[in-house]
C-alpha positions in Angstrom: 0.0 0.0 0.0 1.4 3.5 -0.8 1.6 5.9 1.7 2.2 9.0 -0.5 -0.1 10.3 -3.8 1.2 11.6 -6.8 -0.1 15.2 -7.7 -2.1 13.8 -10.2 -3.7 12.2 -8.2 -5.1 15.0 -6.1 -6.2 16.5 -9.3 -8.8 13.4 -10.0 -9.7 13.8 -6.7 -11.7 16.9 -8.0 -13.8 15.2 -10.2 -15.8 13.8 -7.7 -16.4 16.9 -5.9 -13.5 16.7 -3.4 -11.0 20.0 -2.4 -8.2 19.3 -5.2 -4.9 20.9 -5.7 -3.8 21.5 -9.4 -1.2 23.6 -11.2 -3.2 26.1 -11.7 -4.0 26.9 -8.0 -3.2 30.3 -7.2 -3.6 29.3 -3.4 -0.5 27.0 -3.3 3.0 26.9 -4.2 4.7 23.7 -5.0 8.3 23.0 -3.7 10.0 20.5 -5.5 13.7 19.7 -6.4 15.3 22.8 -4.5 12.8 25.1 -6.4 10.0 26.5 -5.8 6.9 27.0 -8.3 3.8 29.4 -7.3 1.1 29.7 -10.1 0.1 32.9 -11.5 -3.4 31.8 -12.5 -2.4 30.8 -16.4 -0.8 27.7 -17.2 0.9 26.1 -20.4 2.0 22.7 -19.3 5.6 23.7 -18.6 5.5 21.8 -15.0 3.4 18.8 -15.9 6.3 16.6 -14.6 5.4 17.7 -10.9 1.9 15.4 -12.1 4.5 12.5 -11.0 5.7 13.5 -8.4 4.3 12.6 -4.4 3.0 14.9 -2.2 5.0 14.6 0.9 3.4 17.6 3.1 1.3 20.4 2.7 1.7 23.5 5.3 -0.9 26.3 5.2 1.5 29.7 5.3 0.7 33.4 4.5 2.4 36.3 2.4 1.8 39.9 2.5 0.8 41.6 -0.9 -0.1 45.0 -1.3 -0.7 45.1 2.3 -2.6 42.3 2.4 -2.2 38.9 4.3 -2.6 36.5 1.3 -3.6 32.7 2.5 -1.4 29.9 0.6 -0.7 26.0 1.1 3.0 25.1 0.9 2.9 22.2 -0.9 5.8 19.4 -0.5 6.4 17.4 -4.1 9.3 14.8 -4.0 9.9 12.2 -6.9 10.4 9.4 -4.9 7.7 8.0 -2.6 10.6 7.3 0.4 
């Protein structure tokens, strides 16, 4: 039995009416690799690879924008399951 899920898999998730995350999600940002990758809303396939990969955490944080506290999840991507 795995104990992680691959992105992708989150994404299904949302086809049966369940919270998802996606690569289009304004409200995350996806740390993978060293690298971090926040979505700016539009999205040309460039990090479909991170579909692969498993979520390993995922952190609710905050940012300040224009003054603003901005609500995010920190999500945790590694390739491996272990």
């Amino acid at each position: 039995m795995n104990k992680f899920r691959k992105l992708k898999e989150y994404d299904d998730l949302g086809r049966n009416g369940v919270t998802i995350l996606n690569l289009m999600d304004r409200d995350c940002e996806f740390w993978y690799d060293g690298k971090t990758y926040r979505p700016t809303g539009t999205y040309c396939g460039s990090h479909d690879f991170l579909l692969e990969y498993y979520v390993k955490g995922i952190k609710p944080m905050y940012r300040i924008e224009n003054d603003k506290i901005v609500p995010y999840l920190h999500v945790t991507l590694n390739k491996e399951e272990e």
